[in-house]
Structure formats: C-alpha cells, structure tokens
N, CA, C and O atoms as a MOPAC input file, in Angstrom:
PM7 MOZYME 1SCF
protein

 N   -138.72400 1  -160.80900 1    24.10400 1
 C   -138.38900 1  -161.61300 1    25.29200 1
 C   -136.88100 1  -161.57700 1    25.54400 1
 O   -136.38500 1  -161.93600 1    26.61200 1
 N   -136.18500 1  -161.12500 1    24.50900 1
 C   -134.80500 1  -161.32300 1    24.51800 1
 C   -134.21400 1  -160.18600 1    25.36900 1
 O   -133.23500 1  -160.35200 1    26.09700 1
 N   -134.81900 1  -159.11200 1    25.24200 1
 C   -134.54500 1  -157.72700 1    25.68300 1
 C   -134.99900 1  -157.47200 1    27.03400 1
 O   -134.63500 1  -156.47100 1    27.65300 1
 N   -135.75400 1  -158.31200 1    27.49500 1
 C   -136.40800 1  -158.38200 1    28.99500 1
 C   -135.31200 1  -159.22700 1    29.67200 1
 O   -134.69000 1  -158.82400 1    30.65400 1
 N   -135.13100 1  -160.31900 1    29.13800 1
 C   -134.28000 1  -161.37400 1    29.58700 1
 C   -132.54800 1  -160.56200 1    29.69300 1
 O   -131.75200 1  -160.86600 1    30.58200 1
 N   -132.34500 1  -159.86200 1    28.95400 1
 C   -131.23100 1  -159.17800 1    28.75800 1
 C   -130.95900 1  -158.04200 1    29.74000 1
 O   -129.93600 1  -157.81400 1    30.38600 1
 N   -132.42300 1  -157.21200 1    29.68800 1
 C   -132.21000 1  -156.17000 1    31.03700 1
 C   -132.56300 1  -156.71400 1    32.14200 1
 O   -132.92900 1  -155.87500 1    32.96500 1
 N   -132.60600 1  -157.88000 1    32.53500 1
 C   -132.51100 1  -158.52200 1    33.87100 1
 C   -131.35700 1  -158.47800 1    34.32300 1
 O   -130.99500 1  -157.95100 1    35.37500 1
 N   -130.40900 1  -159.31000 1    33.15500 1
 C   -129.38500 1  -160.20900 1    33.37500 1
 C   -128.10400 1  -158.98500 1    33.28500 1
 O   -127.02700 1  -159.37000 1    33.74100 1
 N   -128.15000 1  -157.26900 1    32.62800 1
 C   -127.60200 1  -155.96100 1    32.80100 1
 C   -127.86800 1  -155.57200 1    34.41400 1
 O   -127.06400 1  -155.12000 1    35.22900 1
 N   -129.19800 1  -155.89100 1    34.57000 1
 C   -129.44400 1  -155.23500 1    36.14900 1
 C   -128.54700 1  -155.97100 1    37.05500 1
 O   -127.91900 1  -155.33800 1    37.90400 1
 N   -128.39600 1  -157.58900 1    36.92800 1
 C   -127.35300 1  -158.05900 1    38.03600 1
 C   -126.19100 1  -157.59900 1    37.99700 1
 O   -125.54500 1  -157.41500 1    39.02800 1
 N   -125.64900 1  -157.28900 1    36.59000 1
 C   -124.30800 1  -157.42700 1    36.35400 1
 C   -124.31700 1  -155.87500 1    37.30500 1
 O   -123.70600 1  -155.77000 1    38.36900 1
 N   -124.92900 1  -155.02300 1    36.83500 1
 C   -124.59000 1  -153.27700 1    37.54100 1
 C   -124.24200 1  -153.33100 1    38.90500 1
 O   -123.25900 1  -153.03400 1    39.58500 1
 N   -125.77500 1  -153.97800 1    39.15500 1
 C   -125.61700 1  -153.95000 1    40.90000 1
 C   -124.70200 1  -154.81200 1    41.58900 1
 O   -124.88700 1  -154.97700 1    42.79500 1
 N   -123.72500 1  -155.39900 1    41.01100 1
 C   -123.13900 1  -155.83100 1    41.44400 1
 C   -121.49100 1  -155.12000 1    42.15500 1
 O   -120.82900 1  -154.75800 1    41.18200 1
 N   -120.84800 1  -154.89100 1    43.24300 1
 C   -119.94400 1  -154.29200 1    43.48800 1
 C   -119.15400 1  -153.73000 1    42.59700 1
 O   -119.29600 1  -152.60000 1    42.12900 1
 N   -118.01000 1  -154.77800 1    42.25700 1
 C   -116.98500 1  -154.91000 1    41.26700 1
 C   -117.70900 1  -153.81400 1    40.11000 1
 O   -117.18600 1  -152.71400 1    39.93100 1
 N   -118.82200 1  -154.18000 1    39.43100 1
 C   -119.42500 1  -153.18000 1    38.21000 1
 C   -119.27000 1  -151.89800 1    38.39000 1
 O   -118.72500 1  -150.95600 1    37.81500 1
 N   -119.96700 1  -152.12200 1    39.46000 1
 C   -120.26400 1  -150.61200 1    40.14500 1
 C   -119.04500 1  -149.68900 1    40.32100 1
 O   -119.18800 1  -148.52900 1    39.93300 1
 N   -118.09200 1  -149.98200 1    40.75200 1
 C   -116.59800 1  -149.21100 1    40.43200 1
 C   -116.39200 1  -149.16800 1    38.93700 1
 O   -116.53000 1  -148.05200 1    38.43500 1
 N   -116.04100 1  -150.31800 1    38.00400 1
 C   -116.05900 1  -149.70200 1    36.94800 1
 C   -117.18100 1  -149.04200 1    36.12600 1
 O   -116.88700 1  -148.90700 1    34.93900 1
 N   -118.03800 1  -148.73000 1    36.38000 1
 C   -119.33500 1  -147.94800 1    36.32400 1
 C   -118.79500 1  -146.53500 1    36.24000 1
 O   -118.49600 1  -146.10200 1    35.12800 1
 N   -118.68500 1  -145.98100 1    37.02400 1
 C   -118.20100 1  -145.10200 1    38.21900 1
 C   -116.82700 1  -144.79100 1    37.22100 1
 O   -116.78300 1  -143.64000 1    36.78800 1
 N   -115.85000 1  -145.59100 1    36.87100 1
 C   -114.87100 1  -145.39500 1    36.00800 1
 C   -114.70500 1  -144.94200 1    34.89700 1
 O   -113.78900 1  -144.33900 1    34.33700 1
 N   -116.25100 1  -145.49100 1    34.46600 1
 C   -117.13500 1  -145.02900 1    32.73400 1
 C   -117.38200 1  -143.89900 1    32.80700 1
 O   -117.03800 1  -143.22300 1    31.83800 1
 N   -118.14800 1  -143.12300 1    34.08100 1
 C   -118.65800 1  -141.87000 1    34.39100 1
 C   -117.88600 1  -141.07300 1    34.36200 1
 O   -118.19200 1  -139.90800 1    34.61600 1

C-alpha cells in the first residue's frame, strides 16, 4: 500500500511544471 500511495504522490510531483524542467535537466 505504501508503494501505490508513493507512485501516486511521484506522479503529482512529475507532472507538475517546475519537475518537469528539472526532469528534463536529469535527462
């Protein structure tokens, strides 16, 4: 449950703008 709850709470953080550039920065 922890790991479901966790890749939820990864999915907001990504899709979120700001991430998404440093995302993109990681790449």
């Amino acid at each position: 449950m922890i790991l479901v709850l966790n890749a939820q709470y990864v999915n907001e953080i990504i899709t979120s703008p700001p991430m998404i550039q440093l995302y993109c920065i990681f790449l």
